[in-house]
FITORGU-788280 format. One record per residue (C-alpha): residue number from 0; residue in three letters; x, y, z. Coordinates in steps of 0.001 Angstrom, whole numbers, plus 500000, padded with zeros to 6 digits. Each point is the difference from the previous one (the first is absolute). Last residue first. Layout:
N
<rec nr="NUM" rest="ala" px="X" py="Y" pz="Z"/>
...
END
This chain:
331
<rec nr="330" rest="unk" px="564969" py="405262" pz="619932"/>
<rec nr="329" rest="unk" px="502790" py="501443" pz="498347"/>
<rec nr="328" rest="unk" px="498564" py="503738" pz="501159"/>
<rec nr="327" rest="unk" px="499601" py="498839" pz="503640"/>
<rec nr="326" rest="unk" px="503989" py="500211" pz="500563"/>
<rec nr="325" rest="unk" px="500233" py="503468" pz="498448"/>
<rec nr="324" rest="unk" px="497049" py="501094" pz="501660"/>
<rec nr="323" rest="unk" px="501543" py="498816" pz="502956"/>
<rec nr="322" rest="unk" px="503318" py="501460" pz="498839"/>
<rec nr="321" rest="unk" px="498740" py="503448" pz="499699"/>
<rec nr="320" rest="unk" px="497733" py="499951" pz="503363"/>
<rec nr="319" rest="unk" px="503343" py="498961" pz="502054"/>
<rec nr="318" rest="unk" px="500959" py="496839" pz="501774"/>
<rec nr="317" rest="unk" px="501905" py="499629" pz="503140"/>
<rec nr="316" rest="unk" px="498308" py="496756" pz="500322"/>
<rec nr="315" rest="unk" px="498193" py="500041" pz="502949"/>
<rec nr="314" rest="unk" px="499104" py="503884" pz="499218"/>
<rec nr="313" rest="unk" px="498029" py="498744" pz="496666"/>
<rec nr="312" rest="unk" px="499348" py="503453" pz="498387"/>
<rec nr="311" rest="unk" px="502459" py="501967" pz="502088"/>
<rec nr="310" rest="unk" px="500016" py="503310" pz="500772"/>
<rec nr="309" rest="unk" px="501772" py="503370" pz="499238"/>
<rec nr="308" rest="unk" px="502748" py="497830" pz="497534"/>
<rec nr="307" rest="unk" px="503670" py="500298" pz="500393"/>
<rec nr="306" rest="unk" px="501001" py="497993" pz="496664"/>
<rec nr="305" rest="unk" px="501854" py="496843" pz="499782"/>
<rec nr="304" rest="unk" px="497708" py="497986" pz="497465"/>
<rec nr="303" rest="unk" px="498992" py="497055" pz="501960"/>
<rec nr="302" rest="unk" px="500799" py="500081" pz="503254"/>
<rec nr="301" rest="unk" px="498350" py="503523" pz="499867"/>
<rec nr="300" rest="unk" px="501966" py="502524" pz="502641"/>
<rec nr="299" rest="unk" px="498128" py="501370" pz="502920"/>
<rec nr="298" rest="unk" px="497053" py="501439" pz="501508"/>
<rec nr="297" rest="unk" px="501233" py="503843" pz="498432"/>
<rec nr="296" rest="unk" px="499492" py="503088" pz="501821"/>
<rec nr="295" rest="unk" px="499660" py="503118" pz="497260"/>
<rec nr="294" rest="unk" px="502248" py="502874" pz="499925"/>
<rec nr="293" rest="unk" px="500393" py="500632" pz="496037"/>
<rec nr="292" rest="unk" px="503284" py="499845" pz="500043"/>
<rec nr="291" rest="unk" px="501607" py="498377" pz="502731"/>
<rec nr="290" rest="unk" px="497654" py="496980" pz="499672"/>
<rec nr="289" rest="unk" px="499322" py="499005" pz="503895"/>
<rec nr="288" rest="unk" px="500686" py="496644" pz="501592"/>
<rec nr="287" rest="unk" px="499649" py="501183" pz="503690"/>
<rec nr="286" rest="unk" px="502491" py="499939" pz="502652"/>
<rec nr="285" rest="unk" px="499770" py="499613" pz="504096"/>
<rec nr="284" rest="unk" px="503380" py="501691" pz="501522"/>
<rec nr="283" rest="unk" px="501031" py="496988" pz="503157"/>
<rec nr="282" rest="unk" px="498981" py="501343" pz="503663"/>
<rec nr="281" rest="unk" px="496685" py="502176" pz="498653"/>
<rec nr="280" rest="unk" px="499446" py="503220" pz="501246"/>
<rec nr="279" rest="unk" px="499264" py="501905" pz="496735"/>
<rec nr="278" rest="unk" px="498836" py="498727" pz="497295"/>
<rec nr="277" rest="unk" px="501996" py="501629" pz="496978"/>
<rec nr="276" rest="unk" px="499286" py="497463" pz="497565"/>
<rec nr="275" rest="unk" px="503032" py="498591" pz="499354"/>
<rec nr="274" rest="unk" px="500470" py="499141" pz="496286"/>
<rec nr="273" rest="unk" px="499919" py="496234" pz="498585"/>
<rec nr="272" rest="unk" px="500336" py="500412" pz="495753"/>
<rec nr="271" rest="unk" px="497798" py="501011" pz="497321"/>
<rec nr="270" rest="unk" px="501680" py="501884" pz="496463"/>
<rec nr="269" rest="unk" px="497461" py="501597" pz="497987"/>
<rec nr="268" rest="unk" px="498261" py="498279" pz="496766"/>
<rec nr="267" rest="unk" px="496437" py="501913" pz="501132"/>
<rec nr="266" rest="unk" px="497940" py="497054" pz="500859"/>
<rec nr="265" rest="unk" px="501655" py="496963" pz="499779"/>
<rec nr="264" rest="unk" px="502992" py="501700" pz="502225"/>
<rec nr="263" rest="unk" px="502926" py="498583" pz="498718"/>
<rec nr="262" rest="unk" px="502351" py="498385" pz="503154"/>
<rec nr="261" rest="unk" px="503518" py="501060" pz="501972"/>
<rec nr="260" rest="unk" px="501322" py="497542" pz="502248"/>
<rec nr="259" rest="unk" px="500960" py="497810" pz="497248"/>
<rec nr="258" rest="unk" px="500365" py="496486" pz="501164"/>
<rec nr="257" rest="unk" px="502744" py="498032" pz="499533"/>
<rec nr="256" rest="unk" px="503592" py="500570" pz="498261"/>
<rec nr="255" rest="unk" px="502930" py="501481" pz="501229"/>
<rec nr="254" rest="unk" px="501332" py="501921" pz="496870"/>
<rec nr="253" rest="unk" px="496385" py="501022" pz="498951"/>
<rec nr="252" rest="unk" px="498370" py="501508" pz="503510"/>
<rec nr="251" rest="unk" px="503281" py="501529" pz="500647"/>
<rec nr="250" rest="unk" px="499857" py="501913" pz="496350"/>
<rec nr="249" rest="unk" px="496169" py="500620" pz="500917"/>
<rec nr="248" rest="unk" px="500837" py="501686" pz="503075"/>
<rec nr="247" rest="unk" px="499603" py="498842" pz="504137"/>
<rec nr="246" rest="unk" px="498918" py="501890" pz="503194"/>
<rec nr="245" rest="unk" px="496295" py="499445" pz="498873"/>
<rec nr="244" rest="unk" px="499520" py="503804" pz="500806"/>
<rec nr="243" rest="unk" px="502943" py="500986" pz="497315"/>
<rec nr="242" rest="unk" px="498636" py="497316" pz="497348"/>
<rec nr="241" rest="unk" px="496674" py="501880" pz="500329"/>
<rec nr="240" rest="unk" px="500999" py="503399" pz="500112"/>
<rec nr="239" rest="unk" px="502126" py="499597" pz="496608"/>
<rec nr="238" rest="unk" px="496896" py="498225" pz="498793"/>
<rec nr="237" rest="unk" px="498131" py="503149" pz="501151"/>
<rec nr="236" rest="unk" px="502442" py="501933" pz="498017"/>
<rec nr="235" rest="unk" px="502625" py="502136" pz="502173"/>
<rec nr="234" rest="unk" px="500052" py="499747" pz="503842"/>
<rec nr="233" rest="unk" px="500788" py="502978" pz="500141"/>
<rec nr="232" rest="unk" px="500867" py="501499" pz="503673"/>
<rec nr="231" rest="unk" px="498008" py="503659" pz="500989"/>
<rec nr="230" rest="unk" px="500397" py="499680" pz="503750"/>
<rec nr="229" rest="unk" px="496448" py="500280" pz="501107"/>
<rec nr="228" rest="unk" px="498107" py="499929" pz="496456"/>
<rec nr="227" rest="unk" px="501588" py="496972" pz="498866"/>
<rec nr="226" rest="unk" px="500372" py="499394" pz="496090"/>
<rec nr="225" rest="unk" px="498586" py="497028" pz="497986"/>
<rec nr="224" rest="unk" px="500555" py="500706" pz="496419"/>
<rec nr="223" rest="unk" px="497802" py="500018" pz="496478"/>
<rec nr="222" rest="unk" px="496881" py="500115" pz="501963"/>
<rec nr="221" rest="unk" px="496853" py="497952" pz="500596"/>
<rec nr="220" rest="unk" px="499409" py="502033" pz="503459"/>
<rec nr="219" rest="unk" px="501855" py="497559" pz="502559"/>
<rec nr="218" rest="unk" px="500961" py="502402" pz="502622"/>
<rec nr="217" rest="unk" px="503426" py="499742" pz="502025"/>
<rec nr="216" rest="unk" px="499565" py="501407" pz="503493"/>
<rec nr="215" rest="unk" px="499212" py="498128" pz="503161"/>
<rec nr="214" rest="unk" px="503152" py="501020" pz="501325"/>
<rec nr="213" rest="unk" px="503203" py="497573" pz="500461"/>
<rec nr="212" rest="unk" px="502782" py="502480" pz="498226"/>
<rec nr="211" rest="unk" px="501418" py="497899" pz="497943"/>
<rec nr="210" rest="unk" px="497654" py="497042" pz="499314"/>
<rec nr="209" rest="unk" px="496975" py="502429" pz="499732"/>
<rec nr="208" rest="unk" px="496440" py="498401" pz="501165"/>
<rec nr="207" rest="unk" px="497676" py="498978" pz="496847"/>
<rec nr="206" rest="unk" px="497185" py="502682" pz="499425"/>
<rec nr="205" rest="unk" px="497441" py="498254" pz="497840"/>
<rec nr="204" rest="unk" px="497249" py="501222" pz="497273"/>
<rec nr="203" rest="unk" px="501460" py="503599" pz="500401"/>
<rec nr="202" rest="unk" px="498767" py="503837" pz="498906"/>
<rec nr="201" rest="unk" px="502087" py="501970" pz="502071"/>
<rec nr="200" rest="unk" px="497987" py="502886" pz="501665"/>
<rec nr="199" rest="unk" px="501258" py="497854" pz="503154"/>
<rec nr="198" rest="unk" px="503893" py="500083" pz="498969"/>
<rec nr="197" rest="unk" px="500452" py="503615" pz="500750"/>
<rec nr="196" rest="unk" px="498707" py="499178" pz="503692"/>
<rec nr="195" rest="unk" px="502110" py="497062" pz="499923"/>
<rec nr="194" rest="unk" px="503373" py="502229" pz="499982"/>
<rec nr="193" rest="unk" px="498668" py="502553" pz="502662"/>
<rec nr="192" rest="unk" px="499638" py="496879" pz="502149"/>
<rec nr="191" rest="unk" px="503251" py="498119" pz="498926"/>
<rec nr="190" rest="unk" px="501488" py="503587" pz="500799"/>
<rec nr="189" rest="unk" px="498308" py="500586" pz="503523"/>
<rec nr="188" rest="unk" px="501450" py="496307" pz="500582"/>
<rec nr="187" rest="unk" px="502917" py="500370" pz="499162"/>
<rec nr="186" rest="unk" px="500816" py="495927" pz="500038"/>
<rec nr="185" rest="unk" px="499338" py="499585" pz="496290"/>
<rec nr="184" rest="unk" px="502555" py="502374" pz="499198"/>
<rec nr="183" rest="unk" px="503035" py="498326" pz="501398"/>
<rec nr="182" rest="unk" px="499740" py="497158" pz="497501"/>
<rec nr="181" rest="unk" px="500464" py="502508" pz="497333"/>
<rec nr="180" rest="unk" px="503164" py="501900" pz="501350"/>
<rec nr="179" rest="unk" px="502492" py="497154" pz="499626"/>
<rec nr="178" rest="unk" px="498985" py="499164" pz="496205"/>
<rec nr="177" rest="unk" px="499769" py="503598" pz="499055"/>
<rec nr="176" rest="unk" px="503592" py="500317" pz="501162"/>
<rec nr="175" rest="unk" px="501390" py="497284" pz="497755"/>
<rec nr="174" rest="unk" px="497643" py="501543" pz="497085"/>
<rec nr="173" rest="unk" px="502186" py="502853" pz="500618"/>
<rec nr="172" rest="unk" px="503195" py="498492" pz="500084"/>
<rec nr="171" rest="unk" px="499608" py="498005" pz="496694"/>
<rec nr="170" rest="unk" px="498714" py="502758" pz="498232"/>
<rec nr="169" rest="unk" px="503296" py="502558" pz="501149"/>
<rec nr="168" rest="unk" px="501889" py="498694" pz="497074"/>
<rec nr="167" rest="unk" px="497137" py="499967" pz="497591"/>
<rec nr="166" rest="unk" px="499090" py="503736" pz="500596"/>
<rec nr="165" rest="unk" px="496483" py="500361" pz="502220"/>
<rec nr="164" rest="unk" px="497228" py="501213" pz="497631"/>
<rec nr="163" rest="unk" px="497872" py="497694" pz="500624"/>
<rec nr="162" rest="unk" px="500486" py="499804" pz="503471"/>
<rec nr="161" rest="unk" px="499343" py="504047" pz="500330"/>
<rec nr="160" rest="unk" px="496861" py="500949" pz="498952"/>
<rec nr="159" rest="unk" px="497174" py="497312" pz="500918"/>
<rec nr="158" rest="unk" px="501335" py="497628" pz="502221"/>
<rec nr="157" rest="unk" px="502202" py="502577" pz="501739"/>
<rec nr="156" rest="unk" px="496842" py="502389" pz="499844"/>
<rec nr="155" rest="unk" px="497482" py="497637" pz="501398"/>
<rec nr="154" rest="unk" px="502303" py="499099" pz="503017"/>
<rec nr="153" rest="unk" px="500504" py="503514" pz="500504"/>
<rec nr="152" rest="unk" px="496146" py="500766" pz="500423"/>
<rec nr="151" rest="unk" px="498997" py="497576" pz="502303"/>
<rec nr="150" rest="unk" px="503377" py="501239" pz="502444"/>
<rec nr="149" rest="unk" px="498725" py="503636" pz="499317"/>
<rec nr="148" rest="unk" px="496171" py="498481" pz="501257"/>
<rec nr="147" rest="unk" px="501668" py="497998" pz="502780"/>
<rec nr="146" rest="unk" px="502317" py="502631" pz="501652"/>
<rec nr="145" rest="unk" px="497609" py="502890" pz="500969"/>
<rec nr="144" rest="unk" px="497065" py="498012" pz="501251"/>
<rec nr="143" rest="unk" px="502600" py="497310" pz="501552"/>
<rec nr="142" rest="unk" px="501567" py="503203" pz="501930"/>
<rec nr="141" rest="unk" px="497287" py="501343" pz="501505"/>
<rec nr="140" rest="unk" px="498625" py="496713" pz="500993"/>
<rec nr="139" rest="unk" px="503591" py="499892" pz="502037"/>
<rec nr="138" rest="unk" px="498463" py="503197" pz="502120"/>
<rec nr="137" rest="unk" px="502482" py="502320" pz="499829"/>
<rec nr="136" rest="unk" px="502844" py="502169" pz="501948"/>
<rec nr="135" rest="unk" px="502786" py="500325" pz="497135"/>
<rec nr="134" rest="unk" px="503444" py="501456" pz="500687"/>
<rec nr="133" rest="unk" px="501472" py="503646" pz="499235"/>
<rec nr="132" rest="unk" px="502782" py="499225" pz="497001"/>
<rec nr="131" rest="unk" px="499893" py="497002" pz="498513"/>
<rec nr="130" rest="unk" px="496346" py="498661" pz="501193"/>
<rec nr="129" rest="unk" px="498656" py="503489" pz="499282"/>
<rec nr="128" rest="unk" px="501418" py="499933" pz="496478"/>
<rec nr="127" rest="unk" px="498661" py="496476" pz="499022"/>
<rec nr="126" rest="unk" px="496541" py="501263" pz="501568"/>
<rec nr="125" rest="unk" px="500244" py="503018" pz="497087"/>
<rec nr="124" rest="unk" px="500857" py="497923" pz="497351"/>
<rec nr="123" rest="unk" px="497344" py="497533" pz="500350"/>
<rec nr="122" rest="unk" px="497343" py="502529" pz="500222"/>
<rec nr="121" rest="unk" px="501686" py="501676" pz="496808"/>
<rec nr="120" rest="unk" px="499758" py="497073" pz="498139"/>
<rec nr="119" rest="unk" px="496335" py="499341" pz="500946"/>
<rec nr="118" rest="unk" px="499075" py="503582" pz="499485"/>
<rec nr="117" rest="unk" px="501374" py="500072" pz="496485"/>
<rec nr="116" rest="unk" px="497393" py="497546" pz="498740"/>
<rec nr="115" rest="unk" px="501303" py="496217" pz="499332"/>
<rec nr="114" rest="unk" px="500767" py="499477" pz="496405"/>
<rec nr="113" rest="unk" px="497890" py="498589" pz="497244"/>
<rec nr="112" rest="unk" px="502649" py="498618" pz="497278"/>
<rec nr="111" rest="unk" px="498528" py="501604" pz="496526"/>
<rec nr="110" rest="unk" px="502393" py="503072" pz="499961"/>
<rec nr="109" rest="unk" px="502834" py="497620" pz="500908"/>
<rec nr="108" rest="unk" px="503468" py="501351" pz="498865"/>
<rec nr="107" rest="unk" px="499999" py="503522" pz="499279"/>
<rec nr="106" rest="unk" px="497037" py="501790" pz="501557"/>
<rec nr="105" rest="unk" px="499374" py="497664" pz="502857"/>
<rec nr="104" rest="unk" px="503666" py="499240" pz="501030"/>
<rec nr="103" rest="unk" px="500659" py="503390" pz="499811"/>
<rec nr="102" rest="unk" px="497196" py="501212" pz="502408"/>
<rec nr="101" rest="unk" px="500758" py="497167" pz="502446"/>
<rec nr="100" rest="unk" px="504160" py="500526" pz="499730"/>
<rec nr="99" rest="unk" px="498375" py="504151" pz="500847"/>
<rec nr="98" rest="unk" px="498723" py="498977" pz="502406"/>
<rec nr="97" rest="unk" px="502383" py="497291" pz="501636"/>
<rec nr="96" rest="unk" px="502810" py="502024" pz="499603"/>
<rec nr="95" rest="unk" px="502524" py="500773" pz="497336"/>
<rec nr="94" rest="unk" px="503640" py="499177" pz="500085"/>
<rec nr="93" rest="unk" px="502414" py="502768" pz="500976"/>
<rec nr="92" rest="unk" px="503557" py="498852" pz="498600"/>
<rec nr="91" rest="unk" px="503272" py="497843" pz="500989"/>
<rec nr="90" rest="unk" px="498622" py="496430" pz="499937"/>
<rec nr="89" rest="unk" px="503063" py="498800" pz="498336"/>
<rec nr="88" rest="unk" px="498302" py="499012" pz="497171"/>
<rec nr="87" rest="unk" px="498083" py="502797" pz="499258"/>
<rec nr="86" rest="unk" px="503197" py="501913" pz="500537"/>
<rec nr="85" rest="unk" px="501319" py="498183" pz="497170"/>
<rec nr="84" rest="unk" px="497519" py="500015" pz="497964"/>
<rec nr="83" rest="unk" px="498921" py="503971" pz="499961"/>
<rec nr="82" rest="unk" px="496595" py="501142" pz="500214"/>
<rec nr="81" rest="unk" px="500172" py="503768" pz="500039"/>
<rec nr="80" rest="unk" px="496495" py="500719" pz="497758"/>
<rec nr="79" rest="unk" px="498439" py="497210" pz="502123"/>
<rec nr="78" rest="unk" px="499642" py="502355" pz="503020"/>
<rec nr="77" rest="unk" px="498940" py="498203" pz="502827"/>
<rec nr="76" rest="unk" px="501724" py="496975" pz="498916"/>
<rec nr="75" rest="unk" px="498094" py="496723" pz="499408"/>
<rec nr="74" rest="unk" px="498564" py="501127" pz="496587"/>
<rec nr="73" rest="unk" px="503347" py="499805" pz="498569"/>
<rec nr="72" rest="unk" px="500008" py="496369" pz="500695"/>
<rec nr="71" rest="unk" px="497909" py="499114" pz="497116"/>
<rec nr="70" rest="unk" px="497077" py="497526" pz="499485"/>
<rec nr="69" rest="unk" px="501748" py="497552" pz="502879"/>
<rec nr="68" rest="unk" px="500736" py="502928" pz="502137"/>
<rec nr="67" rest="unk" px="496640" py="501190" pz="500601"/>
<rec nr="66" rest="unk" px="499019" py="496816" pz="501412"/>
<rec nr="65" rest="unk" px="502694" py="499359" pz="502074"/>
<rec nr="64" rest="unk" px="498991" py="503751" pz="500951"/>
<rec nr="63" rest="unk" px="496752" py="498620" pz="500939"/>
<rec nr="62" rest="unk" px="501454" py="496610" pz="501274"/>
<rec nr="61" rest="unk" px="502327" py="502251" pz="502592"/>
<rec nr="60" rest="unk" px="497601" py="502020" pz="501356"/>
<rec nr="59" rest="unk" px="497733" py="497560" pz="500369"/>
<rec nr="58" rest="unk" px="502261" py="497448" pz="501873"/>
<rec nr="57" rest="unk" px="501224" py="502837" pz="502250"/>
<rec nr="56" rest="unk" px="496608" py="500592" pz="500865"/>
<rec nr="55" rest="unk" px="499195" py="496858" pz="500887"/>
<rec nr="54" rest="unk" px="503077" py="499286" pz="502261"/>
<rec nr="53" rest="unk" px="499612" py="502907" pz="501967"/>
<rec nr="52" rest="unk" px="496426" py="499124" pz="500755"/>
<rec nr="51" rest="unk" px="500801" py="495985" pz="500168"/>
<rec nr="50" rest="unk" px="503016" py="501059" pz="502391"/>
<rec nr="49" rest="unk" px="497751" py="501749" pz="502621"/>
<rec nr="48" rest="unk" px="497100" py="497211" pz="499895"/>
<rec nr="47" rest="unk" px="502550" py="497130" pz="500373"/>
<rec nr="46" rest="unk" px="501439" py="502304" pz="503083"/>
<rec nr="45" rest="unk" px="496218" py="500254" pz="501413"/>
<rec nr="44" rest="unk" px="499431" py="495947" pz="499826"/>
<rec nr="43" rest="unk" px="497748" py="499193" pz="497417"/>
<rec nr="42" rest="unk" px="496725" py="498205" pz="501932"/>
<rec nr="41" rest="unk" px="499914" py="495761" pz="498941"/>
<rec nr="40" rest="unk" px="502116" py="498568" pz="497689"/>
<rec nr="39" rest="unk" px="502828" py="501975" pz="498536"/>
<rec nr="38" rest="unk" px="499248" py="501533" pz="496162"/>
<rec nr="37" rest="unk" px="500602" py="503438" pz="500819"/>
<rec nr="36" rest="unk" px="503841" py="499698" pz="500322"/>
<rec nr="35" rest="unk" px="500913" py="497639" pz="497009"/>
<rec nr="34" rest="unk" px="497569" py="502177" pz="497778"/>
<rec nr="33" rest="unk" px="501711" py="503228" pz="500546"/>
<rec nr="32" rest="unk" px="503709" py="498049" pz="499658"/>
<rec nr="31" rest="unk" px="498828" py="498695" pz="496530"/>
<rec nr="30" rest="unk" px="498691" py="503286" pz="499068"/>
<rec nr="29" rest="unk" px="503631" py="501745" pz="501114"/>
<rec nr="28" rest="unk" px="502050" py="497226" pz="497835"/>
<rec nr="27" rest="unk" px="497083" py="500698" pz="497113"/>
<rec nr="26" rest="unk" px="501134" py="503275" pz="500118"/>
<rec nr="25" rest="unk" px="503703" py="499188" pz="499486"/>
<rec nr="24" rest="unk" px="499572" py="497152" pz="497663"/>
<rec nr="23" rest="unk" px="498371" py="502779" pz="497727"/>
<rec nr="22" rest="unk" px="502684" py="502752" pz="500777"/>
<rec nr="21" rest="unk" px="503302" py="497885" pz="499875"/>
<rec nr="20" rest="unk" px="500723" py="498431" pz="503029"/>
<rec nr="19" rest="unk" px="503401" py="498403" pz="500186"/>
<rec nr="18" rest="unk" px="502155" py="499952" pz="502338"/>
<rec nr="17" rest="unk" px="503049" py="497318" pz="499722"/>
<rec nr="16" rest="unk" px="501541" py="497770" pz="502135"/>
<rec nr="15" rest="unk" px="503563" py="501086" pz="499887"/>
<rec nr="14" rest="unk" px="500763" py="501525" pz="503450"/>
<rec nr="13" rest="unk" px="498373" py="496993" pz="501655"/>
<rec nr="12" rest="unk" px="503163" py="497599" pz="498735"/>
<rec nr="11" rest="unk" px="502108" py="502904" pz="501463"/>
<rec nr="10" rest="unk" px="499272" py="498546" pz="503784"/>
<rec nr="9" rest="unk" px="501447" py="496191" pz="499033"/>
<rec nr="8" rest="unk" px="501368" py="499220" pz="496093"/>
<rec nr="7" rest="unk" px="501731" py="501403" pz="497755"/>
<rec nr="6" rest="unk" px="502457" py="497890" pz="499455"/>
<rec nr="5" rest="unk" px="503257" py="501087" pz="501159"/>
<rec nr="4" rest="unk" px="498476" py="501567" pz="502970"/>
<rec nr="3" rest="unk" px="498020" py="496598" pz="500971"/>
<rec nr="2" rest="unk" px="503119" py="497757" pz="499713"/>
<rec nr="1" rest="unk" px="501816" py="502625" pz="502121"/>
<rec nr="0" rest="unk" px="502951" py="501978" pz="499006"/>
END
């Protein structure tokens, strides 16, 4: 018997990697591949077009009854009534389809989430039919007019209605997946459009460009988190923002010493730090020294007192109005 036979190892090593895609990771496995093939640069080639569509509405299908099987898996099965385990488990039953998964998911699990109309799950449906079984002759716009508003829409509902309710052992995997689909998304173009045209009735003192996912999409609105509008990715607090964009923390900043990169706005006690500022068409990113809470450019931090301050009193000093009148007030 050969070394490899006795143990284990050689062809049968592939035997034993294991599948596994419960329903949540599974969706998100078909969303990840949907944004993977849209987001090439220049015109989608044809095939990426083909597989995006199939993709897509495999992805909704399955979130939606991911959805529906996280507040009870009865509701899955056509006919909850006959919901057995077992068979559940081993697949062997009539699930329900995408209408009536939309209908439950409405009624029994998200009566406040604003789902897409009928019509646009239907559309998608019907041109993921006729590129299985009679073949698709259309123009590509076609396609991007039907893809990117259910894509727009099932990025919102993940975020929304399903990652928080993902079990703790399958938490890890999803975020995992998140993490590989977001920088995708800022190079769909008709979605980073469609994405910005939410963000316009905004109301924003800054929009800082997204880390992740590269569009010009993170508004500063003197909020309790900074969250993209293209690809959805928390940033958390603005001082969680802050330390993220100044590619250090505060426990880093401690433990080796120096300067902080993060500063207290004067004005409105937010944290300030170097941001890019989104120029485009520049060889090295320009930044701006911006408070990530209230939005406001800063000149600088006061020699004197530490603080990001809008302007100085005495510029060739680095001093601030506070510490002048500070400094004049012993006089």
């Amino acid at each position: 018997m050969s070394d490899n036979a006795r143990s284990g190892c050689g062809k049968n090593e592939l035997a034993r990697t294991p599948v596994h895609f419960p329903p949540v990771l599974n969706g998100l496995d078909f969303l990840e591949s949907t944004a993977t093939l849209l987001s090439v640069e220049g015109d989608v080639p044809p095939r990426n077009l083909k597989y995006a569509v199939v993709h897509l509405a495999a992805a909704v299908e399955t979130l939606l009854k991911a959805r529906l099987a996280l507040e009870d898996p009865r509701m899955v099965w056509t006919y909850s009534d006959q919901y057995d385990e077992a068979k559940h488990a081993a697949g062997a039953f009539r699930s329900v389809d995408w209408e009536e998964a939309r209908k439950r998911v409405k009624k029994e699990c998200a009566p406040e989430t604003e789902l897409l109309e009928p019509r646009f799950f239907k559309a998608l449906a019907d041109m993921r039919n006729r590129f299985a079984h009679v073949g698709v002759t259309e123009d590509a716009r076609t396609v991007e007019v039907l893809t990117t508003p259910m894509l727009d829409f099932l990025l919102a509902f993940v975020h929304t209605d399903v990652l928080p309710l993902v079990p703790d052992d399958e938490a890890a995997g999803a975020e995992e997946a998140m993490d590989r689909i977001r920088p995708a998304l800022g190079k769909i173009r008709p979605l980073v459009d469609q994405r910005l045209e939410h963000a316009r009735g905004l109301r924003a003192n800054y929009i800082l460009p997204c880390r992740v996912c590269a569009a010009l999409a993170v508004p500063i609105n003197g909020d309790d988190t900074l969250v993209c509008v293209v690809c959805l990715h928390d940033y958390g607090t603005p001082t969680e923002a802050a330390w993220t964009y100044a590619d250090s923390s505060e426990y880093e900043a401690v433990t080796d010493g120096g300067e902080y990169a993060v500063s207290v706005h004067e004005e409105c006690g937010g944290p300030a730090t170097d941001v890019p500022n989104g120029a485009a068409g520049a060889d090295t990113e320009a930044t701006v020294f911006l408070c990530l809470s209230c939005g406001s450019e800063c000149a600088g931090v006061c020699g004197y007192c530490g603080q990001a301050v809008s302007a100085y009193a005495i510029p060739e000093a680095n001093m601030c109005d506070n510490c002048l009148n500070y400094k004049m007030a012993k006089f």
